[in-house]
N, C-alpha and C positions, 0 to 999 in steps of 0.2 A: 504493500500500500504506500501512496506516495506521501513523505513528510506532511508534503503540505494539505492533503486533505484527511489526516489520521486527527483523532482528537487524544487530550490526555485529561486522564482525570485523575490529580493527585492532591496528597496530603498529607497534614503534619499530626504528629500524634505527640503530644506533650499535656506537662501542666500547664493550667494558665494562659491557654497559646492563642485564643480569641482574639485577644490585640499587637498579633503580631504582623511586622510588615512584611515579611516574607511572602506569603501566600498575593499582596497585590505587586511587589516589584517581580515575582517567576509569570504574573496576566499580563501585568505592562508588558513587560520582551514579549512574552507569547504573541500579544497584539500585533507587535512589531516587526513579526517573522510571520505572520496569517497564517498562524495556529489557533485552531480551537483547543482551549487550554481553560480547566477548572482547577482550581486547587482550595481545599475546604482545612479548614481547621478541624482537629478531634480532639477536641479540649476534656482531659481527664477528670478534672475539677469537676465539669457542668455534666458529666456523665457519671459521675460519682463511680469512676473505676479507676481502680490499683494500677501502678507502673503494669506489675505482672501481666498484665490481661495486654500488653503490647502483643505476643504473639497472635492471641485469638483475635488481635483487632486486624492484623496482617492476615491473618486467613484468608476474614469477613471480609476484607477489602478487596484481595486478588479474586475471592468468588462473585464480587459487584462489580469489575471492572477495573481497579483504579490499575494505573502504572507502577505508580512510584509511590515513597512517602520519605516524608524528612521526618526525623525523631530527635526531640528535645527531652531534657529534664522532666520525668527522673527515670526514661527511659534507653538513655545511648547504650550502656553496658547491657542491660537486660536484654535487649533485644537481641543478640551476637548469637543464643544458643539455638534460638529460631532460624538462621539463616543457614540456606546454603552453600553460597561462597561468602567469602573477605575478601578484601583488598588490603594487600601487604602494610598498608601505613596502617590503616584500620584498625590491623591485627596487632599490629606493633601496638597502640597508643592503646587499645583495650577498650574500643569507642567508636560506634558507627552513627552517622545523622542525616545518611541517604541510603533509602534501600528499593532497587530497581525491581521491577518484578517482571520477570523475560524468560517464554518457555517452561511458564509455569515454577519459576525456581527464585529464592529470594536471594539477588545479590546485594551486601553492604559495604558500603563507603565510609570515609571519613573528610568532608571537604571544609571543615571546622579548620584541621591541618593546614589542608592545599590549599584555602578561602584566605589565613593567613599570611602563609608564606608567598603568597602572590602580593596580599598587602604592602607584607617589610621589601620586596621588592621592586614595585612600581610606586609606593608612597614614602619609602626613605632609600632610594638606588643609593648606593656606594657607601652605606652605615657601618663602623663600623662593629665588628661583631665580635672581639674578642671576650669579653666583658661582662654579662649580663644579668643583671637583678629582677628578676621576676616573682610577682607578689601575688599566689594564690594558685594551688595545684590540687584542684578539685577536675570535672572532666572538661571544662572549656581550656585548663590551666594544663591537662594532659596532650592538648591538642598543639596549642600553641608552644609548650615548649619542647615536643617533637618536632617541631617550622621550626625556631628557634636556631635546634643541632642541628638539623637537616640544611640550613642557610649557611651552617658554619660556624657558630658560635663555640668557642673554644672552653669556656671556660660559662658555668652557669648556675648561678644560685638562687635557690627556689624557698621560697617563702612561703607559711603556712601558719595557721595559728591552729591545726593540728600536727603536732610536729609527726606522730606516724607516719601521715597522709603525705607528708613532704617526702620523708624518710623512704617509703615504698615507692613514692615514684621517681624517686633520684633513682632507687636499686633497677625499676625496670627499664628506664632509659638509658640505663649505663649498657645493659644490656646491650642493647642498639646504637649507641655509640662510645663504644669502648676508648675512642683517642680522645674523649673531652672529659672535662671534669667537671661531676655534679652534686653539687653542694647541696644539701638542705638546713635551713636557718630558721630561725624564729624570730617575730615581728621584731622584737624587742633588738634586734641584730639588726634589724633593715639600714635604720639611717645610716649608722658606720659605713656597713657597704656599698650604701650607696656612691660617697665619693671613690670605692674605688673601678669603677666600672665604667663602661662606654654609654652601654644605655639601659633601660628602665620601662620594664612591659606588667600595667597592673593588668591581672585576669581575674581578681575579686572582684565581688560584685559593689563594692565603696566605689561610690563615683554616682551609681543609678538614682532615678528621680527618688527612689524610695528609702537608697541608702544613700546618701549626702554625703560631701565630705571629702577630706585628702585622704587615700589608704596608707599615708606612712609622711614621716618629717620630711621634707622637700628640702629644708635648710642648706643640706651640701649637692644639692644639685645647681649644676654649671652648665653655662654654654654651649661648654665644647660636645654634652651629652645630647644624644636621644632618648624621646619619651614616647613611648608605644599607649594604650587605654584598648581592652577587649570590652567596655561599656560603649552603644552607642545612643544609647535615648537616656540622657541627652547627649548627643554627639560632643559640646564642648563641654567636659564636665571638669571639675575645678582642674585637675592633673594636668589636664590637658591644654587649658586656660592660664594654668601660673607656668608650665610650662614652655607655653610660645611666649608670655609675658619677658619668662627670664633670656632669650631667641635660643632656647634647645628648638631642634628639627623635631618636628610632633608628624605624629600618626594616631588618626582619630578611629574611638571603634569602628563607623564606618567602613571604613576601609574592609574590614573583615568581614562585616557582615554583606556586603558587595561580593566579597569573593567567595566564600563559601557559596554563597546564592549563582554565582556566575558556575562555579561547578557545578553545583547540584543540578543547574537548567542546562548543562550539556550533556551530562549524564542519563538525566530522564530525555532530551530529548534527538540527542546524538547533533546537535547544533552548537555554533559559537555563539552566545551571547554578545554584545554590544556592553562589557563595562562602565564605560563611563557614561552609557545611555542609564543604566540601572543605579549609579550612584548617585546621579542628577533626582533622579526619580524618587531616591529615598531620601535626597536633602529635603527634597522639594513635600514630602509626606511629612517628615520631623518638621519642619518650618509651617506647616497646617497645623502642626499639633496632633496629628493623626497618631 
């Protein structure tokens, strides 16, 4: 059947996921390629069902048609035992949040990862990477700091204010990249190291409308550094604010949630997206207040 007159009917399976913008920046590009393209929210909260029940909701969807489904919180790990392929990065990070449905068979992705690592390199080219203090390694924070090693970062300290939660996954990225060195620290650590590093990637959720606020002393932060934010609503959130204030080279969540989205719409639909057509589109959503 030809691309262009296939339809797709996909969705995201998360808590809380009703007011995300995901679902209208994958209709805009669909629009924009003259694709019939649905994409619904399955919001857990308003269905009053468990992470768990992501498999049966992947059944129910491949028997109703749908394509594809992006999975959010608190479903990325849960879902992995359901599927039946991965993709290498996927497997490595222990976190999928696309999963295609082709031939009757569930394949999953991780473009949480590739969504970043496309960010740090068309929104900060030539940064550099030795360095790096990253603050919060829960699953958005196991993504990004796989982009991270994977860009090249030699050296990297991961911050947690569970320190297990840091601990285990310094142990499994070391795994996968055995030439870098990875640190796990606790908050009360942050400011120190921060002067001694290149740049500064928060993955906690400090910064969001809900959670306010700087996620660590900024005091020894300098110029000469970059500052990354995995928050995008609101895109400039204080971090990201006191940091182009002081001129470190900023990289806004945006940026991420652009490229994770620009994967995930090639994936489900075997097409290039238009990036900077879809980041336009989600300033322009946050700037409504949408």
């Amino acid at each position: 059947m030809s691309t262009l007159t296939q339809s797709f009917l996909v969705g995201l399976i998360g808590d809380g996921v009703l007011p995300s913008l995901t679902p209208p920046m994958h209709e805009r590009e669909a629009d924009a390629h003259s694709l019939r393209y649905l994409y619904r929210p399955i919001d857990l909260t308003v269905l009053d069902r468990p992470g768990d029940d992501v498999g049966k909701l992947l059944k129910s969807g491949a028997e109703l048609g749908f394509n594809a489904f992006n999975i959010t919180h608190p479903c990325k790990q849960l879902v992995i035992t359901h599927l039946d392929e991965i993709s290498d990065n996927a497997k490595a990070i222990g976190a999928v949040n696309t999963v295609l449905i082709k031939d009757g068979k569930f394949h999953g992705y991780n473009t949480d990862a590739s969504g970043f690592g496309w960010a740090l390199a068309t929104g900060l080219p030539g940064a550099t990477l030795d360095k790096v203090l990253q603050l919060g390694a829960g699953g958005a924070g196991a993504a990004v700091a796989y982009a991270l090693l994977d860009a090249g970062v030699k050296e990297l300290f991961l911050v947690d204010p569970d320190a297990s939660r840091a601990s285990e996954r310094a142990g499994e990225l070391a795994i996968h990249f055995p030439e870098a060195t990875i640190t796990p620290a606790s908050p009360e650590e942050a400011p120190a190291l921060l002067a001694k590093v290149d740049g500064l990637l928060n993955a906690s959720p400090i910064g969001m409308h809900h959670h306010p606020g700087l996620p660590l002393d900024i005091s020894g932060l300098h110029s000469r550094q970059w500052v990354a934010d995995c928050v995008y609503r609101p895109v400039d959130t204080e971090l990201i604010t006191a940091a182009r204030e002081l001129g470190c080279k900023v990289l806004d969540g945006g940026n991420m949630a652009v490229g994770q989205a620009v994967d995930a719409f090639g994936i489900i639909t075997g097409l290039t997206p238009d990036a900077p057509r879809m980041r336009a589109h989600l300033l322009e959503m946050l700037e409504a207040g949408l």
